[in-house]
C-alpha positions in Angstrom: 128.9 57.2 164.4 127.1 57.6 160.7 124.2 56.0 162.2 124.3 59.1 164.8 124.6 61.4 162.3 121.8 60.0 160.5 119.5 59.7 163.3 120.2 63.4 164.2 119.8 64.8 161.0 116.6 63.0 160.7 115.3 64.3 163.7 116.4 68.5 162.4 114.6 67.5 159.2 111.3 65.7 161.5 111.4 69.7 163.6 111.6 71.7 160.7 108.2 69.7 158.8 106.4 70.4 161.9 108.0 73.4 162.1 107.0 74.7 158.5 104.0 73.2 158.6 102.7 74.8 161.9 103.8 78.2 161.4 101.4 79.1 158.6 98.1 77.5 160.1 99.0 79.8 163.7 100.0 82.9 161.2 96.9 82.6 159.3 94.9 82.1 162.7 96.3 85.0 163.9 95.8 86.9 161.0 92.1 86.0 161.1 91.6 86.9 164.5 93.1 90.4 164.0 91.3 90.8 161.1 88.1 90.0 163.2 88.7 92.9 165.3 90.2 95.7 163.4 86.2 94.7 161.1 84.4 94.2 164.4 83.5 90.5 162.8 81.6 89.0 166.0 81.1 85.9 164.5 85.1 85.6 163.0 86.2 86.2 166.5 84.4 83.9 168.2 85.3 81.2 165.5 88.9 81.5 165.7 89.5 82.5 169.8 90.1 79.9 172.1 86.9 79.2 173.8 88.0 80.1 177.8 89.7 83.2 176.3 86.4 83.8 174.8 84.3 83.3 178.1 87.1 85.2 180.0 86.6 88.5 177.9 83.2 87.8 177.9 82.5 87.8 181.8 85.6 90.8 182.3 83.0 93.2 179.9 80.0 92.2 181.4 81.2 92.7 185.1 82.2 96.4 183.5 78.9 97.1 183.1 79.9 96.8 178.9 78.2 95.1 176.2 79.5 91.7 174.8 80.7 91.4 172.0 80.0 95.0 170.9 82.9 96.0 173.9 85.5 93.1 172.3 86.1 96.1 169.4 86.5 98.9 171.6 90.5 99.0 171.3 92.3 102.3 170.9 94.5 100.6 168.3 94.4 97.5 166.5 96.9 94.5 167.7 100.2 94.2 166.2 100.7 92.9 162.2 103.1 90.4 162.1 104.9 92.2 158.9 108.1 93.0 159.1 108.7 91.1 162.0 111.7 88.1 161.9 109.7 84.5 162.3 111.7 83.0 165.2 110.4 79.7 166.1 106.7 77.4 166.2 106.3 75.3 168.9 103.7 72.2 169.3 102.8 70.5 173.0 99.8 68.5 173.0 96.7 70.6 172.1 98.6 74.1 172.7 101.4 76.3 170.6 103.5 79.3 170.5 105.0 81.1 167.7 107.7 83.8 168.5 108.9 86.8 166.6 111.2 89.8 166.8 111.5 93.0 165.3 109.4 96.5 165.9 106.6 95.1 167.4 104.0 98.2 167.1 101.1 98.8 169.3 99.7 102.0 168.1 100.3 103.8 171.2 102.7 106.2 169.4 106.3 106.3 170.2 108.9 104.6 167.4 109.5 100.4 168.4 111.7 99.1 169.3 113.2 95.6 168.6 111.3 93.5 171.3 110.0 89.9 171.3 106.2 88.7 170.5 105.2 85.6 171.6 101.3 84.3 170.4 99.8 81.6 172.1 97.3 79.1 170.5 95.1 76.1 171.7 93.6 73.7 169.0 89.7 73.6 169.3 87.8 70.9 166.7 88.0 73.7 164.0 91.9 74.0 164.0 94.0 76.4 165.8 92.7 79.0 167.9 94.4 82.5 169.1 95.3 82.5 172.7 96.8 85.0 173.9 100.4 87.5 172.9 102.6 88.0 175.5 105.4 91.2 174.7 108.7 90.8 176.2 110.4 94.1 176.1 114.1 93.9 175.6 115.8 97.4 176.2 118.1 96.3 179.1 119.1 93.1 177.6 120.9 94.5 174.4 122.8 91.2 173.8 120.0 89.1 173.4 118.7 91.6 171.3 122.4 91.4 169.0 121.2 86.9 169.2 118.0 86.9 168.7 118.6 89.3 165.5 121.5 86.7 163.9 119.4 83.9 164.5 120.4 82.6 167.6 117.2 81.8 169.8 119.3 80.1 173.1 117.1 83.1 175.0 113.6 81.5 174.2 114.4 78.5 176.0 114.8 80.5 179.2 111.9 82.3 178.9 108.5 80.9 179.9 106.6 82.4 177.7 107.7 80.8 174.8 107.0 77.8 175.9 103.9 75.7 175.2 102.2 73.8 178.5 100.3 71.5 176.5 97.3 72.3 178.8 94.2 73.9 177.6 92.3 75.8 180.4 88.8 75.1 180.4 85.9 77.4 179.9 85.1 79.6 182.6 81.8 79.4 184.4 79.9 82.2 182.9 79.5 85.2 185.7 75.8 87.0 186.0 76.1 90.6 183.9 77.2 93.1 187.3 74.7 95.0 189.1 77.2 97.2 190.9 81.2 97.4 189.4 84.1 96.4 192.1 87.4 96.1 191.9 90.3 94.4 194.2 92.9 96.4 195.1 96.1 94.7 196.1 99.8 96.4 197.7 101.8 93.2 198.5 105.7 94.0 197.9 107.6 91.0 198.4 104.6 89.0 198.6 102.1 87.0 196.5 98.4 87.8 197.6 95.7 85.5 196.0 92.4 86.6 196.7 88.8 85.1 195.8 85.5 87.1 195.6 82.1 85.0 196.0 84.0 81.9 195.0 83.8 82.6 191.3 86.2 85.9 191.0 89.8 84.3 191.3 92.6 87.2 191.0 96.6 86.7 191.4 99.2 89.5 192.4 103.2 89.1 192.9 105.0 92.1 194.1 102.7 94.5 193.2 100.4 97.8 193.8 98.1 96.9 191.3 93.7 96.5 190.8 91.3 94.0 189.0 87.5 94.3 188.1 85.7 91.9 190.3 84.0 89.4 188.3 80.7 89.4 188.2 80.5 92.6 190.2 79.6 93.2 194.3 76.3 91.2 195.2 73.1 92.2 196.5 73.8 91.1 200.1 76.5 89.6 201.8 79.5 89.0 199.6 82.6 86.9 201.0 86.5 87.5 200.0 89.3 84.9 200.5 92.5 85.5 200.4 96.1 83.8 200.9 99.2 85.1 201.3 102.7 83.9 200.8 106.4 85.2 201.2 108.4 86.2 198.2 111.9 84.9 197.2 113.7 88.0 198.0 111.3 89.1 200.2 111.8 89.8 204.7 107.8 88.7 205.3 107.8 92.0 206.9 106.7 94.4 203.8 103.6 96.1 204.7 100.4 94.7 202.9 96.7 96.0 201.4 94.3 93.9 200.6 90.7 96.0 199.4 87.6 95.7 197.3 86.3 99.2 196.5 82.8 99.2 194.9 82.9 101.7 191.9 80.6 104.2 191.3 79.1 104.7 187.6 78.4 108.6 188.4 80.8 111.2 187.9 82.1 112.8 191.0 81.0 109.7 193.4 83.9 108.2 194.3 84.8 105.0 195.0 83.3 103.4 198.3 85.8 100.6 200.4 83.8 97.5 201.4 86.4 95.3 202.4 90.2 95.4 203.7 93.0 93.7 205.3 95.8 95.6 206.2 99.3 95.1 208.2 101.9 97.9 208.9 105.6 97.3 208.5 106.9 94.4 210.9 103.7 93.6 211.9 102.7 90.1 211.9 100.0 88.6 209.2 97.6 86.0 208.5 98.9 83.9 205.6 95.1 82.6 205.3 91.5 84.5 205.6 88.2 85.0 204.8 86.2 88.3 205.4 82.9 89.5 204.5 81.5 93.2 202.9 77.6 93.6 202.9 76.2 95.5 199.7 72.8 97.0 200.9 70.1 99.6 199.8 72.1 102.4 201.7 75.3 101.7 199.7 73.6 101.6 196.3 72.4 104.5 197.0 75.5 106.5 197.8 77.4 105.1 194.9 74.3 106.4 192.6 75.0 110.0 194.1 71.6 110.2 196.0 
C-alpha cells in the first residue's frame, strides 16, 4: 500500500513539473503572438505561429482579394489578454498543447464578459512553441460548471474536446494562386454533414448548418469542378431539405452576387450522398460581376 502511495504521489509531483514548466513557455508564446498583432510585427507573427495556421491565413486573405501579411492586422479588436483570467490546466501530447483558462474572457466587441472558458492551442516547430489556434467555449446555460470550474474543479475539461491535445500537427497547406475572381460556398444542411471540394484544393466542412466560406483560391478562368458528400446526422430523419451553392462575388458595389453552381433537394425528397458538378467562369461572367 505505501509503495502505492508513493508511486502515485510521484506521478502528481512528475504532472505538475511538466505542468509548471509548460505553462509559461505557451503563456509567453501567446503573449508574443498577440503582441505581434496588436504592433502589426510581420516578422514576430510569422516566428511564433504554427506554420499551416500561417499558410492557412495566408491563402484565406489572398483568395479575398487582400494583401498578406498587411490583412493579418486588420482586426477590429485585439485577441484576448490572458490577465485576470484563472490558469486552469497545460496539457502536452506529442508535438501539440493546450492551455485552458476561465474568467472574463474579453473580445472587444463591447458588451461586459462573462465567465466563459479559453482554450489556446499550440504545436512545437524547431524554434519552440508555436500559437495555434483559441477556441471560446461559452458557458451561460451550464451555470454549474461555471460554480466547478471557478473552485478548481476541472472534471468538465475532460469532456470537452477542445481541451484536449491530438498530438498531430497538420501539415502546411499547399499554397493557393492569389484569386482572380472571389467565391464563396454556401451550404443549408440541417441534420446533415455536407463536405464539399472546389478544384481539388478548396476543402470546406459544415454540420447542421446555414452557413458560407470563401473559396480558396477563388473561381477559375474556365471550367471549375465542385465535390461534394453528404451524410446523415445523429438526430437527424435524412429527409431535411438541403443547399449546396458556390456564388461568385462581385468586388463592385451594387453587383450582386452571381450563382454558378447548386445542388438542391426539397423536403422528403431523395439525395445523392456523393457528387461531382461543374460551373464555367467565362468572359461573359466577368464581365457582369465587374458591372459592365
Amino acid at each position: 500500500m505505501k509503495t502505492f502511495i508513493l508511486a502515485f504521489t510521484l506521478i502528481l509531483a512528475a504532472i505538475c513539473n511538466a505542468q509548471d514548466a509548460l505553462r509559461p513557455a505557451l503563456e509567453k508564446t501567446y503573449t508574443l503572438w498577440r503582441n505581434a498583432l496588436i504592433q502589426k510585427d510581420a516578422r514576430v507573427w510569422q516566428m511564433v505561429t504554427a506554420e499551416h495556421r500561417q499558410g492557412e491565413v495566408r491563402n484565406r486573405i489572398v483568395s479575398e482579394k487582400l494583401p498578406f501579411p498587411a490583412a493579418v492586422f486588420d482586426l477590429p479588436a485585439p485577441p484576448p489578454s490572458l490577465n485576470g483570467l484563472k490558469f486552469l490546466e497545460a496539457k502536452q501530447n506529442g508535438r501539440t498543447a493546450k492551455s485552458a483558462y476561465f474568467g472574463k474572457v474579453d473580445f472587444g466587441v463591447g458588451g461586459e464578459p462573462t465567465d466563459n472558458l479559453l482554450v489556446l492551442s499550440f504545436v512545437q516547430g524547431t524554434r519552440g512553441w508555436q500559437y495555434n489556434k483559441a477556441d471560446f467555449v461559452n458557458l451561460t446555460a451550464l451555470p454549474e460548471v461555471r460554480k466547478e470550474l471557478a473552485a478548481g474543479d476541472l472534471g468538465y475539461l475532460e469532456g470537452v474536446p477542445e481541451a484536449q491535445p491530438s498530438g498531430v500537427v497538420p501539415p502546411a497547406p499547399i499554397a493557393a494562386n492569389p484569386a482572380t475572381t472571389i467565391a464563396k460556398v454556401y451550404v443549408f444542411c440541417p441534420g446533415r454533414e455536407v463536405q464539399v471540394q472546389v478544384n481539388k484544393i478548396s476543402r470546406h466542412r459544415f454540420a447542421n448548418a446555414k452557413d458560407a466560406d470563401i473559396v480558396i483560391g477563388g473561381a477559375r478562368n474556365g471550367q471549375n469542378e465542385v465535390q461534394y458528400a453528404i451524410k446523415k446526422l445523429e438526430g437527424g430523419t435524412g429527409k431535411e431539405a438541403l443547399t449546396i451553392r458556390v456564388y461568385l462575388m462581385s468586388e463592385v458595389a451594387g453587383v450582386k452576387p452571381i450563382k454558378a453552381f447548386e445542388y438542391q433537394i426539397l423536403e422528403n425528397e431523395p439525395f445523392k450522398p456523393f457528387g461531382t458538378g461543374n460551373f464555367v467562369l467565362d468572359q461573359a461572367t466577368i464581365s457582369k460581376l465587374s458591372g459592365k
